[in-house]
C-alpha atoms as a printed R data frame, in Angstrom:
    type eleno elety resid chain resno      x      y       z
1   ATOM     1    CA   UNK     A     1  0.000  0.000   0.000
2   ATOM     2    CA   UNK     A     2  3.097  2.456   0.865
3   ATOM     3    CA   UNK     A     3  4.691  1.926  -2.660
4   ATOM     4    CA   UNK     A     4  1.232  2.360  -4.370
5   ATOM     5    CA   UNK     A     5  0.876  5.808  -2.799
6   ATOM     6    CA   UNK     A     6  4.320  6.291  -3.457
7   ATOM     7    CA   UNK     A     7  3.698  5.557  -7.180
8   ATOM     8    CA   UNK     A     8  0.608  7.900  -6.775
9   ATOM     9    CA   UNK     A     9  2.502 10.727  -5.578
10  ATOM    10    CA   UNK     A    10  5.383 10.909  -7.994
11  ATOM    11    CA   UNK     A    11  2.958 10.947 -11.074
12  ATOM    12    CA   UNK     A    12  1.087 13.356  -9.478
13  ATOM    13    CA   UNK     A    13  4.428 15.647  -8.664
14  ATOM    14    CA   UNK     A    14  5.217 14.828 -12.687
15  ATOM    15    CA   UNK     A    15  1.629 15.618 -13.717
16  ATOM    16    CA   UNK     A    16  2.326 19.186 -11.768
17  ATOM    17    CA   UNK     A    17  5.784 20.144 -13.558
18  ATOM    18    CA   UNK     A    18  4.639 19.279 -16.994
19  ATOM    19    CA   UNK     A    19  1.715 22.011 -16.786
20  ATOM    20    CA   UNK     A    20  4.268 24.743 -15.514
21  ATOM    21    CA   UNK     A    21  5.182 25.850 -18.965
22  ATOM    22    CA   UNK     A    22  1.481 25.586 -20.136
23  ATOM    23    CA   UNK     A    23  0.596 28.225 -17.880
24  ATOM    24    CA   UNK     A    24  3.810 30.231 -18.314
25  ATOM    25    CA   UNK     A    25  2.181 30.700 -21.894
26  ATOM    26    CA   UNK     A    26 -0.979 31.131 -21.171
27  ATOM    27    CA   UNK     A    27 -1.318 35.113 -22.695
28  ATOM    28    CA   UNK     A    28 -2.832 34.833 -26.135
29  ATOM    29    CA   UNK     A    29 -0.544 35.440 -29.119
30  ATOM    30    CA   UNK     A    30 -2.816 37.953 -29.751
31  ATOM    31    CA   UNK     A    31 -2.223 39.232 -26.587
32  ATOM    32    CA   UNK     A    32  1.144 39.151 -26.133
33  ATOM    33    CA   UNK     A    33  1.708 41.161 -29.718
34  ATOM    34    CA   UNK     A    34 -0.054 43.994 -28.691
35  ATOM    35    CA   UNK     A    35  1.322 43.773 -25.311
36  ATOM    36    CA   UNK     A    36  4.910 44.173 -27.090
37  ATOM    37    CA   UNK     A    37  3.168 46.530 -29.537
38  ATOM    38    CA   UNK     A    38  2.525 48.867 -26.764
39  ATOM    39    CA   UNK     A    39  5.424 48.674 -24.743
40  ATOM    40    CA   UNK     A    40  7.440 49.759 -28.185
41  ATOM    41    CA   UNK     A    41  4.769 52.869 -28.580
42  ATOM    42    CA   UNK     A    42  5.038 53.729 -24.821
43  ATOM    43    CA   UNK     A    43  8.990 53.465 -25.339
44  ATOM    44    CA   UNK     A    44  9.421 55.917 -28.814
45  ATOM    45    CA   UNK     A    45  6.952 58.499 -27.170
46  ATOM    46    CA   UNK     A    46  8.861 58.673 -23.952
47  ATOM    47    CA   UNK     A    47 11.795 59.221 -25.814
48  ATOM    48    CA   UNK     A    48 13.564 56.088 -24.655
49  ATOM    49    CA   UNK     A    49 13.451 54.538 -28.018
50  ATOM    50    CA   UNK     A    50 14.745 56.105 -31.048
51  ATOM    51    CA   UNK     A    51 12.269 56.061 -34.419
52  ATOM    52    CA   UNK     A    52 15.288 53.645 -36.080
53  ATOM    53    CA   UNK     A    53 14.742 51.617 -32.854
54  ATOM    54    CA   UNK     A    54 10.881 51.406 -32.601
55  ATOM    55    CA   UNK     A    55 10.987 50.787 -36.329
56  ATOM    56    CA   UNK     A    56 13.381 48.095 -36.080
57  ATOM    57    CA   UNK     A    57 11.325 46.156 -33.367
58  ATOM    58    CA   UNK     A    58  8.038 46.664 -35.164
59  ATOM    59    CA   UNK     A    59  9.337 45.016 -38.281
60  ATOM    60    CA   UNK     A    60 10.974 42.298 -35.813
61  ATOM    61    CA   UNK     A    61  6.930 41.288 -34.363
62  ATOM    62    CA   UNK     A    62  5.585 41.691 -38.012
63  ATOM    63    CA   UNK     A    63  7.842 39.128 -38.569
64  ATOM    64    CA   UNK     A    64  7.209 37.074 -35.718
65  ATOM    65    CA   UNK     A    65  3.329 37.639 -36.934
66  ATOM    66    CA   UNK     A    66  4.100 36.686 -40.212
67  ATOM    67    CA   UNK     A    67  5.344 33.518 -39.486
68  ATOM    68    CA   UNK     A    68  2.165 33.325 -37.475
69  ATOM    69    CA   UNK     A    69  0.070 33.220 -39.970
70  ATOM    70    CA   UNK     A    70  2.308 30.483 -41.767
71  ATOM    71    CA   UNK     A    71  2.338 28.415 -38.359
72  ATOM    72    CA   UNK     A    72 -1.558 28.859 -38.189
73  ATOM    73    CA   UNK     A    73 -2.074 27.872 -41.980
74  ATOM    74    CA   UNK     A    74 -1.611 23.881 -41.228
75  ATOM    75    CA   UNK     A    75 -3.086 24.007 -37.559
76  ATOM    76    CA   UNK     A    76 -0.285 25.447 -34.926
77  ATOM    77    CA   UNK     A    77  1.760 23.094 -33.090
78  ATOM    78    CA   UNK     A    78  2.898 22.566 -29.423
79  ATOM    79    CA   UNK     A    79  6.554 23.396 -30.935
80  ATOM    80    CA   UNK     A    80  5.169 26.102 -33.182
81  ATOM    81    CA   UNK     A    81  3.693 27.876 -30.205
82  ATOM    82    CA   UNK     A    82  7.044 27.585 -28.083
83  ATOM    83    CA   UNK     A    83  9.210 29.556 -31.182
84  ATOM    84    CA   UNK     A    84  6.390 32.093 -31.324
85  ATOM    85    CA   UNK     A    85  7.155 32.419 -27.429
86  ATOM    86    CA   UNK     A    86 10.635 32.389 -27.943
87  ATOM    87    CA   UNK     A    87 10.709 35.251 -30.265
88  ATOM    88    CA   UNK     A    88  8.597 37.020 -28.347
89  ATOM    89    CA   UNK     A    89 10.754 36.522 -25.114
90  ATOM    90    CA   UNK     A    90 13.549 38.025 -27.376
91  ATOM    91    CA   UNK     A    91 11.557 40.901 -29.170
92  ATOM    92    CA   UNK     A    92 10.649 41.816 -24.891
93  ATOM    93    CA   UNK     A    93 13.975 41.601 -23.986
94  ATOM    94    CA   UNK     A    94 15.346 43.340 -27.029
95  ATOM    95    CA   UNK     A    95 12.713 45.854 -25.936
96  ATOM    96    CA   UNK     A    96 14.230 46.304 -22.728
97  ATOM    97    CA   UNK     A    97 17.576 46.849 -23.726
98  ATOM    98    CA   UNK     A    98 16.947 49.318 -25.795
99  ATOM    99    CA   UNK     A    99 14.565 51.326 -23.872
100 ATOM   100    CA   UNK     A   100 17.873 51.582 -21.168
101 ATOM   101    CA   UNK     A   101 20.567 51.856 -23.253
102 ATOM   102    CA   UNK     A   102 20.491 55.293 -22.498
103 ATOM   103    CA   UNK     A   103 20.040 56.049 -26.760
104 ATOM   104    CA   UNK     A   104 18.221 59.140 -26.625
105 ATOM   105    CA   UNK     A   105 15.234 60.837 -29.369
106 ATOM   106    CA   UNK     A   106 14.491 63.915 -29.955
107 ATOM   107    CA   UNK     A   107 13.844 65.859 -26.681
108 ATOM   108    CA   UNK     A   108 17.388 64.979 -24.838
109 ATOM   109    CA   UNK     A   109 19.498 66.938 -27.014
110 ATOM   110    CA   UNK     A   110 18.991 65.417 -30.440
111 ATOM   111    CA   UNK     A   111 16.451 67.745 -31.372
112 ATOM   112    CA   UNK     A   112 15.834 71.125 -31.339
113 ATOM   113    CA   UNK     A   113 15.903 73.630 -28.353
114 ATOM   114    CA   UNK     A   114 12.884 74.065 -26.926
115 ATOM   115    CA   UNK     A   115 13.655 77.331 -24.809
């Protein structure tokens, strides 16, 4: 009886660690590109991105949607959703990075005085 509860327990434990990374992705794709879509607007206003920047990263998550819609076109896949999560992890940190590189627009002495 020990070794059957035993058994019980460990699949259980397994059961538990495999549905981690479900919920890790559990934000639409939908969601997450205008989630990233946002964060790149709320950078290039704020001045922390530069327009070269911004553009850069939107063509990077057109992209990334792009090969959405190829992933989509034959049904999408359990490893099809994990790259689309991976380049979104990247395009987020990428975002990050940039928006502290300390890489100035216009309004930190790139553009014109305002005095």
């Amino acid at each position: 009886m020990k070794k059957f509860w035993l058994s019980i327990t460990a699949v259980s434990a397994l059961a538990a660690a495999t549905v981690v990374p479900a919920v890790a992705s559990a934000q639409s794709i939908n969601q997450r590109q205008a989630m990233l879509e946002r964060r790149i607007e709320q950078g290039q206003r704020s001045g922390a991105l530069t327009r070269s920047e911004a553009n850069r990263l939107r063509g990077q998550l057109h992209e990334t949607a792009r090969l959405e819609a190829r992933y989509r076109h034959g049904g999408l896949t359990g490893w099809e959703r994990a790259d689309l999560d991976r380049r979104f992890d990247r395009i987020s940190t990428q975002i990050r990075i940039e928006r502290h590189d300390r890489d100035y627009g216009a309004g930190y002495g790139h553009g014109p005085r305002r005095w």
